[in-house]
C-alpha positions as CSV (number, residue, x, y, z in Angstrom):
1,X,137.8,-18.7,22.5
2,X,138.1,-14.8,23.4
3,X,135.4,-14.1,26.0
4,X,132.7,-11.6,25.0
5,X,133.6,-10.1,28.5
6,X,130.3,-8.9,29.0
7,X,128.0,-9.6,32.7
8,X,124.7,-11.0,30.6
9,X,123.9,-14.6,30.7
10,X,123.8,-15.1,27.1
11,X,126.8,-13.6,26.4
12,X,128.8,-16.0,29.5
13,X,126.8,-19.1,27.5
14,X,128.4,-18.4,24.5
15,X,131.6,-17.9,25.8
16,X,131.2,-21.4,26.5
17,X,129.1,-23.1,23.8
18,X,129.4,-20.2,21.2
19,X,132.0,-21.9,19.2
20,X,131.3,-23.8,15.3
21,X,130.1,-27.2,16.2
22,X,129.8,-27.0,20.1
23,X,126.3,-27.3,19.7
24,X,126.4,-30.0,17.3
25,X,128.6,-31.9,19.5
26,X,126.1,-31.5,22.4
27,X,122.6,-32.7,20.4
28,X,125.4,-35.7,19.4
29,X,125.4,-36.5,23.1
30,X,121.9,-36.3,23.9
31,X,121.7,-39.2,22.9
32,X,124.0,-40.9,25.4
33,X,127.6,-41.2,25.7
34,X,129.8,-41.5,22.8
35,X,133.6,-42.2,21.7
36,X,135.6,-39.6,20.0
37,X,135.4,-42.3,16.3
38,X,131.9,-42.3,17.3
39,X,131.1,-38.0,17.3
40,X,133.7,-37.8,14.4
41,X,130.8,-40.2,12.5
42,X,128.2,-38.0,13.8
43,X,129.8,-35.0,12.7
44,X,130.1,-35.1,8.8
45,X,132.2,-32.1,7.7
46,X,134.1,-31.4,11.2
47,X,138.0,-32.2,10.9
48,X,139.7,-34.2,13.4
49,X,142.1,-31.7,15.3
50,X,138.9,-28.9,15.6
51,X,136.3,-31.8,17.3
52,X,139.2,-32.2,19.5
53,X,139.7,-28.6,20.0
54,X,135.5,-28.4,21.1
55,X,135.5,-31.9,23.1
56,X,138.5,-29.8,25.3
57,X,136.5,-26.8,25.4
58,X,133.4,-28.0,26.5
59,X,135.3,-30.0,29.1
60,X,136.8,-27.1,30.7
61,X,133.8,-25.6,30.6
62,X,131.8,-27.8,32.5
63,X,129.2,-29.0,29.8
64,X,130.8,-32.7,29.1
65,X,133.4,-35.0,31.1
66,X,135.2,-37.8,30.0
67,X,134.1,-41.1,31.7
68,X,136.9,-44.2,32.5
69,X,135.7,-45.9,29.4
70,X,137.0,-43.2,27.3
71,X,133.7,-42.1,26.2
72,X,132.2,-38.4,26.4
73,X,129.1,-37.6,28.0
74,X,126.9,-34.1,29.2
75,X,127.8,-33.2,33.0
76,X,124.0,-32.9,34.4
77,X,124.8,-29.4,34.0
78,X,125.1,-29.9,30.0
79,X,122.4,-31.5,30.3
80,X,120.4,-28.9,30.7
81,X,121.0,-27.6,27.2
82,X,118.7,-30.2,25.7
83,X,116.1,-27.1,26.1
84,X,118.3,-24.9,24.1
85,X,118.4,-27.7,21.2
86,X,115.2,-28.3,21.0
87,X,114.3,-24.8,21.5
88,X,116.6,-23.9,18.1
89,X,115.3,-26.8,16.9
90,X,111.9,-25.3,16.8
91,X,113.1,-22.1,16.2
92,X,114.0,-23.2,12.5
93,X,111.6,-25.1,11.9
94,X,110.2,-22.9,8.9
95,X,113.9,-23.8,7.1
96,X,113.7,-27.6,7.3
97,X,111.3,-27.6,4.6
98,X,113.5,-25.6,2.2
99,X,115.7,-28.0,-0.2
100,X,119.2,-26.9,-0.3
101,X,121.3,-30.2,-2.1
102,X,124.3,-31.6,-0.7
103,X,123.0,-31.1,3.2
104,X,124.5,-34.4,5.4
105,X,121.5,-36.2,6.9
106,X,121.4,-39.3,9.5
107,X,118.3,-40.5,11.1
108,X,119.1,-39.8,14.2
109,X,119.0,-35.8,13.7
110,X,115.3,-36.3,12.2
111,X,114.8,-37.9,16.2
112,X,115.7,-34.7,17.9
113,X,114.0,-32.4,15.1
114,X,110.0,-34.5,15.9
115,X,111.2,-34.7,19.6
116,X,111.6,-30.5,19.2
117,X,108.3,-30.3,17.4
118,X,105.9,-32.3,19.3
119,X,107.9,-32.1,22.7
120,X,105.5,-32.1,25.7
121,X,102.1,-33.5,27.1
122,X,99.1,-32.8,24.9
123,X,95.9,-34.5,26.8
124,X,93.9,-33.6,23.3
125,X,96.5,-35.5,20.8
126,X,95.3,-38.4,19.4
127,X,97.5,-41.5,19.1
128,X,98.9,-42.3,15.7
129,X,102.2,-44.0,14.4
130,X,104.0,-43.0,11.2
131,X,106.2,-44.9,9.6
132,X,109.5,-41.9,8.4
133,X,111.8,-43.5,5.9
134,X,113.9,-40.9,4.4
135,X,116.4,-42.0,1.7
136,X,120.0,-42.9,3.1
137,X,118.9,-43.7,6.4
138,X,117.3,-46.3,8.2
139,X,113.0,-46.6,9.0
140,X,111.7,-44.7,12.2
141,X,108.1,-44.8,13.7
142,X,107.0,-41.8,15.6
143,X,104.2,-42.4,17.7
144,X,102.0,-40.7,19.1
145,X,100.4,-42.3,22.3
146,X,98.6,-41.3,25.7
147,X,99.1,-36.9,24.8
148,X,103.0,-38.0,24.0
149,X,105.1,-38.3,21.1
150,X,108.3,-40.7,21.1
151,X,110.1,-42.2,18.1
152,X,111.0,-45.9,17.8
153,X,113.7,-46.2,15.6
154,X,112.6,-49.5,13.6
155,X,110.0,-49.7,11.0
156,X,106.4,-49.8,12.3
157,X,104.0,-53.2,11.3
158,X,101.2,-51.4,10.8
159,X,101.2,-47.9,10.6
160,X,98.6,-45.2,10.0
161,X,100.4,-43.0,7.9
162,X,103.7,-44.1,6.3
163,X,106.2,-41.2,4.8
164,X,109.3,-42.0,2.4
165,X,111.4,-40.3,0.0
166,X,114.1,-37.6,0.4
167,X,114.1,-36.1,4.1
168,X,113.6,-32.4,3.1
169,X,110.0,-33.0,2.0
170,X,109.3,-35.7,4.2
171,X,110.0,-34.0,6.7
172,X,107.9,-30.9,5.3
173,X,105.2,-32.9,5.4
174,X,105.6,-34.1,8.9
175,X,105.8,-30.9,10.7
176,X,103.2,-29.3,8.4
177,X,105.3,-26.5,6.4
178,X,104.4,-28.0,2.7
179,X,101.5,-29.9,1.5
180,X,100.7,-33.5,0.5
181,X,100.6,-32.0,-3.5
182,X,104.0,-30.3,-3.1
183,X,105.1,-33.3,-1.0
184,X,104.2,-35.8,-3.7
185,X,105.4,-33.3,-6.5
186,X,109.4,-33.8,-4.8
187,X,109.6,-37.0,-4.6
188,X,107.4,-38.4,-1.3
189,X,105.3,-41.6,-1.6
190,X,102.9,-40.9,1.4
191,X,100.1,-43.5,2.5
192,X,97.3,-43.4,4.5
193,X,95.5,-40.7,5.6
194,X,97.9,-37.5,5.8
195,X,95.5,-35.2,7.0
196,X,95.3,-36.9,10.6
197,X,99.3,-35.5,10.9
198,X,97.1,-32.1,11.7
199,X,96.5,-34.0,15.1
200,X,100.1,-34.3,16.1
201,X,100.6,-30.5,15.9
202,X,100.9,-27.9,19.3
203,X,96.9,-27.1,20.2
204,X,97.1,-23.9,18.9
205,X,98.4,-25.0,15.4
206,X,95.7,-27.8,15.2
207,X,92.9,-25.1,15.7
208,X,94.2,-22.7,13.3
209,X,94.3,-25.6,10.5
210,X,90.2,-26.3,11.7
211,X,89.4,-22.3,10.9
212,X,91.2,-22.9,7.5
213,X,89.3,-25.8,6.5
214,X,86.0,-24.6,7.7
């Protein structure tokens, strides 16, 4: 990759992670070490000789080593760009809701889009679980517990509010960009109370959505 030869910090990170898929290939490893069979299956779309163009890349660059097992994983200093994932993550939020056919999806991108939401301890967040099961992939349960949000990925036994059908509404619905009617109106079967999902939101969101109502 040419260097933007410039002295400003984000111009040096994206000499390093600037590259198409480098940052896919990171929120891959987020979630723990992985073989090269293994980020090719995480990767839909990316051909075999460019993912092992990045995986080089990013090694020379610091962000990810290869361990004696043979798998990849972030240097503690690639670590660090778990911020910069979720922080992009938020960023586009407003676009997840938008349907736009033939988009890849696998459940464990819809993990790191809640963690991005709801990241962080909210001492006035009450606890809920939601049962997520978006078409093509397997159930998830966020839960919201304590002023934290986690997901468990297996299907909850009895949750409060329980989301299915394709992820783009679903996941519209979740993070508060459409509502129930619009949900229902593409395809989501939603039970239980959806309203309470207002609760799961950043303060400041959950205060505007009061003023709305009142």
């Amino acid at each position: 990759m040419r260097s933007y030869a410039q002295y400003c910090g984000l111009a040096r990170a994206l000499d390093v992670i600037g590259e198409r898929w480098s940052l896919l290939l990171v929120r891959e490893l987020l979630d723990g070490p992985r073989r090269y069979n293994e980020l090719l299956a995480g990767l839909p779309g990316v051909a075999t000789n460019l993912l092992a163009e990045r995986l080089r890349s990013l090694e020379a660059g610091g962000v990810i080593a290869r361990r004696d097992d043979a798998r990849y994983a972030l240097t503690p200093w690639g670590q660090g760009l778990h911020e910069v994932v979720y922080a992009l993550g938020r960023w586009a939020g407003p676009l997840m809701a938008q349907p736009r056919g033939g988009d890849a999806f696998q459940s464990s991108w819809l993990r790191h889009m809640v963690i991005a939401r709801f990241e962080g301890h909210d001492p006035l967040r009450r606890d809920l679980s939601v049962e997520l099961r978006c078409d093509g992939a397997d159930p998830m349960t966020l839960v919201a517990a304590g002023g934290r949000v986690h997901i468990a990925t297996r299907a909850a036994s009895t949750p409060d509010v329980t989301l299915a059908g394709p992820p783009e509404p679903v996941v519209g619905l979740l993070l508060g960009r459409i509502t129930r009617a619009q949900a229902e109106a593409r395809g989501v079967r939603a039970r239980g109370d959806v309203r309470r999902l207002t609760g799961l939101r950043p303060r400041g969101e959950r205060q505007a959505a009061t003023l709305s109502r009142a």
